[in-house]
BAFIGU-789654 format. One line per 5 residues: their letters; for each residue x, y, z of C-alpha. Coordinates in Angstrom, 3 decimals, decimal comma. Each point is the difference from the previous one (the first is absolute). Example, Ala and Ser with C-alpha at 12.3 -4.5 7.8 and 13.67 -1.06 7.14 Angstrom:
2
AS = 12,300/-4,500/7,800; 1,370/3,440/-0,660
# end
This chain:
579
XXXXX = 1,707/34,359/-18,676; -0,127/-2,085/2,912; -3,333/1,907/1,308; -1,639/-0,666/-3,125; 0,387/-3,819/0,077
XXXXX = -0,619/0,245/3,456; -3,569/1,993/-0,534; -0,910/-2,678/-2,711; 0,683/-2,864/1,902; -2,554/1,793/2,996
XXXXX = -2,050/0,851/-2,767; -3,198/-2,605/-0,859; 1,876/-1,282/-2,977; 3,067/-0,989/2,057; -0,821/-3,197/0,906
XXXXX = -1,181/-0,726/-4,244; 2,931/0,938/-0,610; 2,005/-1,792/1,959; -1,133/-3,318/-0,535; -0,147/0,655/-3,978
XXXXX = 3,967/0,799/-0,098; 0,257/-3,396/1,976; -2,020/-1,792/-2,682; 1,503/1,746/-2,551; 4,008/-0,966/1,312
XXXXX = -0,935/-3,412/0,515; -1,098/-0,346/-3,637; 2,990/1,716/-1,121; 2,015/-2,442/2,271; -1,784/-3,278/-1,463
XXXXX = 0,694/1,593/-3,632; 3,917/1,019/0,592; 2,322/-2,604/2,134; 3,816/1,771/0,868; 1,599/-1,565/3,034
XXXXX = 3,914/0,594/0,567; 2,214/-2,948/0,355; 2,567/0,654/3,332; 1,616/-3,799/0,270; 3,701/0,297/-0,949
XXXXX = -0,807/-3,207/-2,525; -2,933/1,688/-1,520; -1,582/-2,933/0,370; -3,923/1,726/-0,517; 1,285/1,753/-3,265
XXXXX = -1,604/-2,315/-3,247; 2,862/-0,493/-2,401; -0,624/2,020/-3,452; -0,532/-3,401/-1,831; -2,660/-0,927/2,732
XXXXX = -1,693/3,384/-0,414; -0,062/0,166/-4,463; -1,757/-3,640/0,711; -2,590/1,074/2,506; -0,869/3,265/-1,813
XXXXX = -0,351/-1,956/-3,108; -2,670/-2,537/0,970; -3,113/0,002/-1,963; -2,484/-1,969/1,877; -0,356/-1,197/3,629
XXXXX = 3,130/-2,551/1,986; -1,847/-1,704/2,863; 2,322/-0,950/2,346; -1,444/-2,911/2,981; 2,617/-0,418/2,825
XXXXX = 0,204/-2,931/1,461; 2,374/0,740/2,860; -2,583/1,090/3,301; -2,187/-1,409/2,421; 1,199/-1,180/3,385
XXXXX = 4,296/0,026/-0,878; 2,903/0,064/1,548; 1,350/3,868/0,272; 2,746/0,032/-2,177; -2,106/-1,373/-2,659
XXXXX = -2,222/2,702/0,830; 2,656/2,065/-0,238; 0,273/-1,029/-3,604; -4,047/0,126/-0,543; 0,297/3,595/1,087
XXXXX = 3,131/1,091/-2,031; -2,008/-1,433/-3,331; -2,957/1,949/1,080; 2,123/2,750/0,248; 1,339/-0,314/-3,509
XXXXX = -3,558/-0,773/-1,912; -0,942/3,255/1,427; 3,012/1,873/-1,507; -0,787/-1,931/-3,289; -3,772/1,924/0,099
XXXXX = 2,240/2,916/0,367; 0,858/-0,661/-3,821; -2,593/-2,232/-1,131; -2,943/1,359/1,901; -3,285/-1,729/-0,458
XXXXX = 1,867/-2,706/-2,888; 1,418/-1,542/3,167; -2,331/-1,889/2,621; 0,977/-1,884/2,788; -1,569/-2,506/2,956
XXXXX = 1,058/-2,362/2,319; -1,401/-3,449/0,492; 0,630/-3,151/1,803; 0,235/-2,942/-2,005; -3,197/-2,291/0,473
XXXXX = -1,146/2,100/2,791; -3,836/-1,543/0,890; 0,501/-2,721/-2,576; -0,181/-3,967/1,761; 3,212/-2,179/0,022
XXXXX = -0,510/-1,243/-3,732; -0,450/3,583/-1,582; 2,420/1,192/1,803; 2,951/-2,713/-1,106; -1,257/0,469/-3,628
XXXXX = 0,708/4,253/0,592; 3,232/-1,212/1,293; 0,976/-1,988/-2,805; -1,042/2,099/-2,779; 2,154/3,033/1,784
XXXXX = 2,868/-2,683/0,224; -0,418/-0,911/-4,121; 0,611/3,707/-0,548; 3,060/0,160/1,902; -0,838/1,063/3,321
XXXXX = 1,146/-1,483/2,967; -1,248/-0,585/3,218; 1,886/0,577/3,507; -0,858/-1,948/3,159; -0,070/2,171/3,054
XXXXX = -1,165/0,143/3,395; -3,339/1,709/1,063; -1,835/0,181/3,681; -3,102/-1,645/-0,275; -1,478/1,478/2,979
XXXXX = 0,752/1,102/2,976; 1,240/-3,468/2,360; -0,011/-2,424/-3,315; 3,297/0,336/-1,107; 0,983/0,189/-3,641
XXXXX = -1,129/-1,003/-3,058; 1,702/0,064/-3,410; -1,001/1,587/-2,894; 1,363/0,590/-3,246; 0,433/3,499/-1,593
XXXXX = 0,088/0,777/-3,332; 2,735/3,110/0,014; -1,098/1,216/-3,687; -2,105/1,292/-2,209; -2,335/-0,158/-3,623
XXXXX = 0,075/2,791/-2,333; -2,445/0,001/-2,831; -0,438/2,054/-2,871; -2,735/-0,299/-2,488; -0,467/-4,155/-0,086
XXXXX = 3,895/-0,471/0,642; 1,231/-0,725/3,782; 3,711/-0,790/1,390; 0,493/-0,749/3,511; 2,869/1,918/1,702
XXXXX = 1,963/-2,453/2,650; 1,413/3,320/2,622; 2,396/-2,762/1,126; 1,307/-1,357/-3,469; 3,683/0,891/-0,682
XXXXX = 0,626/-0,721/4,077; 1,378/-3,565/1,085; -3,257/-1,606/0,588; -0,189/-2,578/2,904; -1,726/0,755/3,433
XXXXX = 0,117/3,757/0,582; -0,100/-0,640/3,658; 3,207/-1,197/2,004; -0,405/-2,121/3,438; -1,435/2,986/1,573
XXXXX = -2,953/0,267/-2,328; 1,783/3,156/-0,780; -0,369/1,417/-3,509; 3,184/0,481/-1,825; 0,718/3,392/-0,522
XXXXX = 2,473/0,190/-2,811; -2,404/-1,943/-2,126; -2,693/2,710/0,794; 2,115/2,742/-0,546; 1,223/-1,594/-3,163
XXXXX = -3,657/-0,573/-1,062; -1,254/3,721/0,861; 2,821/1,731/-2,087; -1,349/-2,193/-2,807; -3,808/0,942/0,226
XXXXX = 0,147/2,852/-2,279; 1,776/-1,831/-2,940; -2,086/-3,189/0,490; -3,546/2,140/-0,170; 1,436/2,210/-2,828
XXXXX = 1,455/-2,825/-1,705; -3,646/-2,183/-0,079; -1,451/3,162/-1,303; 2,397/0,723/-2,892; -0,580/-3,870/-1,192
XXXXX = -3,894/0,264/0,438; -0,084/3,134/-2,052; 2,776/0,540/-2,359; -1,257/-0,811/-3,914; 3,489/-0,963/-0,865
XXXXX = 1,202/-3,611/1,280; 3,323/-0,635/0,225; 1,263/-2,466/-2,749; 2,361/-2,298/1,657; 2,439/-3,073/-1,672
XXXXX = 1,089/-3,501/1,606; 2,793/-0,884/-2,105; 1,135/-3,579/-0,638; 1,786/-2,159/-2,580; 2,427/-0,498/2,193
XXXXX = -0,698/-2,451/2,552; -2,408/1,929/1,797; -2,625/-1,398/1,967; -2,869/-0,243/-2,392; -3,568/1,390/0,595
XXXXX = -1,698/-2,371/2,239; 3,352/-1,523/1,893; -1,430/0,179/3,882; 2,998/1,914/1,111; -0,838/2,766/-1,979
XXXXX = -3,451/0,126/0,453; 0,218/3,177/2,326; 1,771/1,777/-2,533; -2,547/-0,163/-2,512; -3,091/0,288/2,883
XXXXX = 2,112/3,059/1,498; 0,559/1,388/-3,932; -3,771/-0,727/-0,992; -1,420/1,979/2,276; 1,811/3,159/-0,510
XXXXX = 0,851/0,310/-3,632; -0,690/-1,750/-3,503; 2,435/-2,608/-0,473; 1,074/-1,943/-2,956; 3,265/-1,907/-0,588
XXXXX = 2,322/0,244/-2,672; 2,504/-2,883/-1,376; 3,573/2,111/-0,123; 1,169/-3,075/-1,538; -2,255/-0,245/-3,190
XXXXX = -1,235/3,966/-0,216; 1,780/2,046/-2,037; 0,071/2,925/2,655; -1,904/0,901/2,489; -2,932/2,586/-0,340
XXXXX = 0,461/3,535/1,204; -3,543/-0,530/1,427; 0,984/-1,934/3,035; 0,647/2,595/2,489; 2,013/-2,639/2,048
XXXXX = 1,030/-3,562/-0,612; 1,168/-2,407/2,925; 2,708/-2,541/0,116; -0,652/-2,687/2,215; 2,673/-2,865/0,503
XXXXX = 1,291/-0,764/-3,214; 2,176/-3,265/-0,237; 1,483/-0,133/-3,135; 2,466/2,596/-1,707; -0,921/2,540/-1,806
XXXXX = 1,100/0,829/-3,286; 1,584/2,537/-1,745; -3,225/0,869/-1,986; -2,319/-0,673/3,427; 1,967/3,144/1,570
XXXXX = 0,142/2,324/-2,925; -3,938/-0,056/0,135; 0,119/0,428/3,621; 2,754/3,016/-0,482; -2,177/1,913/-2,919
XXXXX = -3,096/-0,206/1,793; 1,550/1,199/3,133; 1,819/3,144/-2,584; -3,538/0,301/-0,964; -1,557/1,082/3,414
XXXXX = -0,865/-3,610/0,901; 0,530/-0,939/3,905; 1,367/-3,088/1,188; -0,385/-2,382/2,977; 2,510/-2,705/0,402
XXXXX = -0,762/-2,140/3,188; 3,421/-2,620/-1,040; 1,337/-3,142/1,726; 3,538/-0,324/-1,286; 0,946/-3,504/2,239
XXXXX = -1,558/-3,396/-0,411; -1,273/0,263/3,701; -3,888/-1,418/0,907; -1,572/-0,935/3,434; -1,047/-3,263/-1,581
XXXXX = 3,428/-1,314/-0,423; 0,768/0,117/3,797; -2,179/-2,807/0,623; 2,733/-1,939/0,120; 1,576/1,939/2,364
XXXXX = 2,821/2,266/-2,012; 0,461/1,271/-3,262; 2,404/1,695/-2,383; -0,607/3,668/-0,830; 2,058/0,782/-3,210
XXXXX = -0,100/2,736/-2,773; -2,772/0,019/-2,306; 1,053/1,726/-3,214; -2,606/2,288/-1,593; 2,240/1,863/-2,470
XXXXX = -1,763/3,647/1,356; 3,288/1,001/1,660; 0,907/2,676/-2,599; -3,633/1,368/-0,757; -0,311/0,591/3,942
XXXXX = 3,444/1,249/0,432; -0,276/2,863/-2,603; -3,148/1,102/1,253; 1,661/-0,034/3,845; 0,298/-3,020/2,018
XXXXX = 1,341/-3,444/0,421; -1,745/-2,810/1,684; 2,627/-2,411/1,324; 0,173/-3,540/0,344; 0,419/-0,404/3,830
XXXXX = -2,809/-1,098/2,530; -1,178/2,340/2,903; -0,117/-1,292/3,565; -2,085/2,462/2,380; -0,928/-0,460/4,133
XXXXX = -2,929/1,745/-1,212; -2,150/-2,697/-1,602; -2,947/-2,257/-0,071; -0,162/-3,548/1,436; -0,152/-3,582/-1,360
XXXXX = -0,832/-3,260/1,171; 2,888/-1,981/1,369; -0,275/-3,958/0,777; 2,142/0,414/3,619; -1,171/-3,659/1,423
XXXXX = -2,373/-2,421/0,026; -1,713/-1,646/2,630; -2,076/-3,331/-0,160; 0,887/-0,041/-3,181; -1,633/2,978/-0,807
XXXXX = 2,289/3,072/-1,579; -0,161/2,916/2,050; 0,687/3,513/-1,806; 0,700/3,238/1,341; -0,287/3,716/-1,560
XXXXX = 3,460/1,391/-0,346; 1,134/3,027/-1,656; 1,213/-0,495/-3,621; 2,936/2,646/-0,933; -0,477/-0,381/-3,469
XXXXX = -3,534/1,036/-0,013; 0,814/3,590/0,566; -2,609/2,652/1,430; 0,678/2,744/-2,143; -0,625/3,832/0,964
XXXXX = 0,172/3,391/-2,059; 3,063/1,234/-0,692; -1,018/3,517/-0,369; -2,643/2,286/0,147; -1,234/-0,613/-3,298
XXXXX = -4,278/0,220/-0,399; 0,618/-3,688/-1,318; 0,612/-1,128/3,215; -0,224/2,678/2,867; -2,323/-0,781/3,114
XXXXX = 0,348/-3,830/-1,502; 0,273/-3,246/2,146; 2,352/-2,821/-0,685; 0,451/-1,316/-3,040; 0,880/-3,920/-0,310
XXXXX = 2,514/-1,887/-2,049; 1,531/-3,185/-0,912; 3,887/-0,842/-1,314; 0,023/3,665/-0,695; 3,509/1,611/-1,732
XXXXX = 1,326/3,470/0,316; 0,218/2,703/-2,238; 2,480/2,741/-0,738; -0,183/3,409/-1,406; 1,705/0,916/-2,710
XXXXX = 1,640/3,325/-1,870; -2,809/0,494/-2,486; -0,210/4,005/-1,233; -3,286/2,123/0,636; -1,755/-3,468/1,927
XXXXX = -1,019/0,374/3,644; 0,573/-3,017/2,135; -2,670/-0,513/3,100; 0,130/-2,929/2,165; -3,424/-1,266/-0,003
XXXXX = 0,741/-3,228/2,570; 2,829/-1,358/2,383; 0,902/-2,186/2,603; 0,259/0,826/3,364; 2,957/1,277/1,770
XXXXX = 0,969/-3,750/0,975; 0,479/-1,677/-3,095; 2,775/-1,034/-2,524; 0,597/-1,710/-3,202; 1,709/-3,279/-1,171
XXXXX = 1,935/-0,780/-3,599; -1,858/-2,699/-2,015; 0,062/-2,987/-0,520; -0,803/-0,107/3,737; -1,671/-3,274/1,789
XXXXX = -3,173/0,661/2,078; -0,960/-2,439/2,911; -2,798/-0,159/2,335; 2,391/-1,510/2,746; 0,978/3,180/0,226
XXXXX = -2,790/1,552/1,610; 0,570/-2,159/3,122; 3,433/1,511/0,865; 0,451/3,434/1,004; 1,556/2,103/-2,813
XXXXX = 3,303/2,280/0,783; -1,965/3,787/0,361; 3,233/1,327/-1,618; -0,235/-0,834/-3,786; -2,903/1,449/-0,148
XXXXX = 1,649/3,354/0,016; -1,261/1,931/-3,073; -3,418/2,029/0,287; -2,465/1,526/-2,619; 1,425/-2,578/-2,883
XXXXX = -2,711/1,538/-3,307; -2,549/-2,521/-1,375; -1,831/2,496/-1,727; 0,799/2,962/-2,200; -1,682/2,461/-2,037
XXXXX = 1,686/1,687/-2,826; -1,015/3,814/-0,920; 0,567/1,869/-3,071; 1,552/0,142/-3,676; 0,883/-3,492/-0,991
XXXXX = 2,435/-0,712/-2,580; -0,055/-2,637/-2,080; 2,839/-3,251/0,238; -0,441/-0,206/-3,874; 0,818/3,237/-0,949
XXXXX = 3,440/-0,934/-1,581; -1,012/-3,390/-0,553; -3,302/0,059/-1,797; -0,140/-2,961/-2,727; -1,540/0,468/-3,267
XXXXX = -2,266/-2,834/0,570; -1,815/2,157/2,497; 0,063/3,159/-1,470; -1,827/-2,303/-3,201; -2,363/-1,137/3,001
XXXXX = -0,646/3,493/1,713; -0,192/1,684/-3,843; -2,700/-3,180/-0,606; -2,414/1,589/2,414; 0,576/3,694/-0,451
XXXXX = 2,090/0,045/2,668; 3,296/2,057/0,331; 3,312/-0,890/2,420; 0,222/2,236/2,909; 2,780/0,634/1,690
XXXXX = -0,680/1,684/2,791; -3,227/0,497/1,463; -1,711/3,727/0,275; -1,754/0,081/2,967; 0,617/-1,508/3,375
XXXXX = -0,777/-3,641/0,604; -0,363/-2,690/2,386; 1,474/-3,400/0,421; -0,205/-1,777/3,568; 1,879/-3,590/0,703
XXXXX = -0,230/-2,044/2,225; 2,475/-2,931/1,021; -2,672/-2,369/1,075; -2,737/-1,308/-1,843; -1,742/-2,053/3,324
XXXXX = -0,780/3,531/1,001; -3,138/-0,180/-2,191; -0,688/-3,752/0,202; -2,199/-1,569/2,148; 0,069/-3,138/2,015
XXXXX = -2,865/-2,452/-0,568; -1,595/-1,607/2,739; -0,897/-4,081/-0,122; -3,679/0,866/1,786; -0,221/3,901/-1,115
XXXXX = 1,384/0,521/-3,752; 1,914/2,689/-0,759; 0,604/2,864/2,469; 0,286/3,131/-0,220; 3,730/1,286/-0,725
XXXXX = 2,153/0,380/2,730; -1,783/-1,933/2,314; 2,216/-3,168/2,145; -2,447/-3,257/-0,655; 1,215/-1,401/3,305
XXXXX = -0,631/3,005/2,122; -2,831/1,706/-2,252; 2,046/3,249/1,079; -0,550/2,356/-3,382; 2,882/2,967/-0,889
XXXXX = -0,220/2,794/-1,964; 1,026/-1,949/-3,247; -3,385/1,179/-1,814; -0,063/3,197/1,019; 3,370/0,595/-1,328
XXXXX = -0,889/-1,483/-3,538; -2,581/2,088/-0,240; 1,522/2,912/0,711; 2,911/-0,634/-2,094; -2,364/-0,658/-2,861
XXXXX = -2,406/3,082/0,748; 3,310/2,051/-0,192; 1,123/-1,392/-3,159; -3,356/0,210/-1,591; -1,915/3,006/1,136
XXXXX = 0,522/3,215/-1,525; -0,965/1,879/3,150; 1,926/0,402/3,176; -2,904/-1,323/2,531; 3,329/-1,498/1,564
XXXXX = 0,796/3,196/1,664; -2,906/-0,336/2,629; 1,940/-3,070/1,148; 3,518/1,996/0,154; -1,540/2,291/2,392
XXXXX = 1,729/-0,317/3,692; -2,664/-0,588/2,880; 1,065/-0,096/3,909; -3,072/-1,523/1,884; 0,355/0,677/3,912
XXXXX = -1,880/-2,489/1,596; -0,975/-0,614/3,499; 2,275/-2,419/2,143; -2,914/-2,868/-0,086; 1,978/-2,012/3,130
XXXXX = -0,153/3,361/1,914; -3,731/0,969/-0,674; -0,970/-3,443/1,108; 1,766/0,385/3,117; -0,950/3,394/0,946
XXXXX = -3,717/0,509/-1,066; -1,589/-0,405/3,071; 2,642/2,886/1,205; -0,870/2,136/-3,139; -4,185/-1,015/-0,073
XXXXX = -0,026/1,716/3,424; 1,705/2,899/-0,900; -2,329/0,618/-3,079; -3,402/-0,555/1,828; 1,055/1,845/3,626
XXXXX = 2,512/2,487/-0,970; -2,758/2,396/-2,486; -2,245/-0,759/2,867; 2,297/1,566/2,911; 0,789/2,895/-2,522
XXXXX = -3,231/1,041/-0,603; -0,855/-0,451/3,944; 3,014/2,796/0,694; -0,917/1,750/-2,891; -3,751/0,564/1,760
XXXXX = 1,771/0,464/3,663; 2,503/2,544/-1,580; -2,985/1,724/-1,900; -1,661/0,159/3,273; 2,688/1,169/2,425
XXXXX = 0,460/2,698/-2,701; -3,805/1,142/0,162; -0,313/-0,124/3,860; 3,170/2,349/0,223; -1,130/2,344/-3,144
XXXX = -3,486/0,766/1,083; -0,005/-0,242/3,905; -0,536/3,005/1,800; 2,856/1,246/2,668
# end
């Protein structure tokens, strides 16, 4: 055998032959992609959602990267680690998914340029300052980087932010040092962000979504909710339904969200609520159950005291309780404090404000895995309770300094400018945010009226008592969560986001999730659940030891080649010279 292949590749045709089973493996290999995965996490494996929604597509996703050009390394790091992924996507999607990178405005003049930026702004994305070398002597210039990208489809586009759902101020500390938890964090999360664009560019189905009021709840066009509806608008068809006035609600919503009701509800408000949910409806309650607002401390203290919605049993039979105290937390946001004046002038200082909690997941739940912190205001606790064949998972807690206080309790800004006893705040991971799983049972299943059986019978409708299949229901004990602050010179901001500092949370990112969960049929989630452990390079240490390691790159393959060639000739002189 082997002196037949070797008398055809001697042969005249060897050579043919040769370079044809070269051609001929290299169009095999551009045809059929296999790679195996070795990282503990898995972290190059698609998810099976990820992979059914590539292998599905039916015409071309172009993909334009913004994130290149003349960055910092980490954030190449992250331009590389995308690249890495669009190339597993053609894996799946082959020639249906296109890619490029481009710099924003690149050879445009100033005025082109700021109208590139702007319009990249409008759809979401947004820009980091960082420092560059100009040349060689000049110093530094700065520059701002756009750290995302557009995906189109057909005529539709969405703009992916690779930082959204990460605490977004500066991304550089004093050092001009990228911060890597907010990398890593934003990494894990490519995969589910690309995916996720994808699914909404191409999937035929929209999601039919419900803002519920009647109520009290902030109406349609109320500036603190305008995020809600922006964030909701964009990602699924939304339409609002009076629970008040409606005789039920419509299986056709696939979720409906609560928002900050004020007034109680009655009996009939959460029957409708209970048979939709028995019907495979899904429920988001973001609820505020104290009379507690910012705008009240203006005159320096207020009065936090129960605020009675009448919900207590429809929430306790399906599995939790939200209670009428008030979380402190040494893990929060700041506020403006008046701490002097001089000439006449007041003089206010930033201090940190323990009842504007910065929330973080309480679990490894998709919801809010790989997630940044989350921020609240006068935010209450919530308690499991015994509720058969429902799952219980904390969504959000406080930190491990934190603790809670009975209501009525009196709030004071004087406060801030005395240093607080460390010791009562001695509880840790008090729950915010919950999210119920599985086979519901109805409150009103040995208390159903004939009045609403005459109602239910009306429409066609029949009582259930229990529901079939399993269901969803998340709650959350503060509505601020999902309300944004308005600025005097800006408008509305985006949720989540401190007007004082401009310092934006995760707030948006975890709406939308929650939502998207609640909604979507699929389980895109699971691409986010997926563990990731990035190993990057001390940056500090690099910086102070590249000269060291530049000269060992350039010198040492020089002086091993050199003994290479002295060891190859020592060898030669002593093989072939004649004793």
């Amino acid at each position: 055998m082997k002196s037949a292949i070797h008398k055809i590749l001697n042969s005249k045709a060897g050579l043919p032959l040769v370079i044809a089973l070269v051609l001929i493996i290299n169009w095999l290999a551009a045809l059929f992609h296999t790679s195996i995965d070795f990282t503990n996490e898995k972290r190059f494996t698609l998810s099976p959602a990820t992979q059914s929604i590539l292998k599905n597509l039916d015409s071309t996703v172009d993909i334009t990267l913004f994130l290149t050009g003349d960055i910092k390394s980490e954030f190449k790091k992250l331009s590389n680690s995308t690249k890495e992924l669009l190339d597993n996507f053609k894996n799946y999607g082959g020639k249906n998914i296109q890619y490029h990178f481009e710099i924003p405005g690149a050879g445009l003049d100033d005025s082109a340029k700021a109208a590139i930026f702007e319009s990249l702004i409008s759809m979401g994305l947004r820009p980091t300052n960082q420092k560059v070398q100009v040349k060689e002597g000049e110093g530094k210039d700065q520059r701002q980087v756009f750290p995302g990208a557009l995906v189109r489809y057909g005529e539709r586009s969405l703009a992916i932010d690779l930082l959204q759902g990460q605490v977004q101020k500066s991304v550089f500390n004093s050092n001009d040092i990228l911060d890597k938890k907010l990398l890593n964090s934003a990494e894990a999360l490519l995969e589910y962000k690309f995916a996720n664009a994808i699914r909404q560019l191409t999937q035929k189905q929209v999601p039919l979504v419900a803002y519920a009021y009647g109520n009290g709840e902030p109406p349609y066009g109320f500036l603190p909710v305008n995020d809600v509806f922006e964030t909701l608008g964009k990602n699924f068809i939304v339409d609002t339904i009076n629970i008040r006035s409606q005789p039920f609600i419509p299986r056709d919503f696939d979720a409906v969200v609560i928002v900050k009701p004020v007034e109680k509800f009655t009996d009939e408000d959460k029957f409708k609520l209970d048979q939709y949910v028995m019907n495979g409806g899904r429920l988001l309650f973001f609820i505020d159950v104290l009379y507690a607002e910012r705008d009240s401390l203006q005159n320096g203290e207020l009065v936090a005291y129960a605020r009675d919605l009448n919900l207590n049993d429809l929430l306790f039979r399906y599995g939790v309780r939200i209670n009428t105290d008030l979380i402190a937390d040494k893990h929060c946001d700041v506020i403006p404090v008046e701490v002097g004046s001089v000439g006449g002038q007041s003089q206010k200082q930033l201090l940190p404000w323990p009842y504007s909690p910065l929330l973080q997941p309480g679990s490894d739940n998709a919801i809010v895995k790989n997630q940044a912190d989350v921020l609240a205001q006068f935010a209450n606790s919530i308690d499991t309770v015994e509720a058969t064949g429902i799952t219980k998972t904390i969504l959000l807690a406080t930190s491990a300094n934190s603790y809670s206080m009975p209501t009525p309790a009196s709030v004071s800004l004087n406060s801030l400018q005395t240093q607080e006893d460390i010791s009562k705040y001695n509880r840790k991971n008090i729950p915010v945010a919950v999210l119920l799983e599985g086979k519901f049972s109805s409150p009103y299943a040995n208390r159903v009226s004939q009045a609403q059986l005459d109602t239910l019978k009306m429409y066609d409708l029949e009582f259930i008592k229990q529901r079939e299949t399993p269901g969803r229901i998340i709650v959350v004990s503060d509505a601020d969560i999902v309300m944004n602050q308005v600025s005097e010179a800006i408008g509305p901001l985006p949720m989540g986001t401190n007007k004082y500092t401009k310092v934006g949370y995760a707030n948006k990112d975890f709406f939308l999730t929650c939502t998207e969960y609640l909604a979507n049929k699929n389980n895109i989630l699971e691409a986010k659940a997926k563990d990731y452990t990035l190993r990057l390079l001390d940056v500090q240490k690099v910086e102070e030891e590249r000269s060291f390691w530049q000269i060992i790159n350039i010198l040492l393959p020089i002086a091993l080649v050199c003994l290479f060639g002295l060891i190859y000739q020592w060898w030669r002189k002593r093989k072939y010279t004649i004793k």
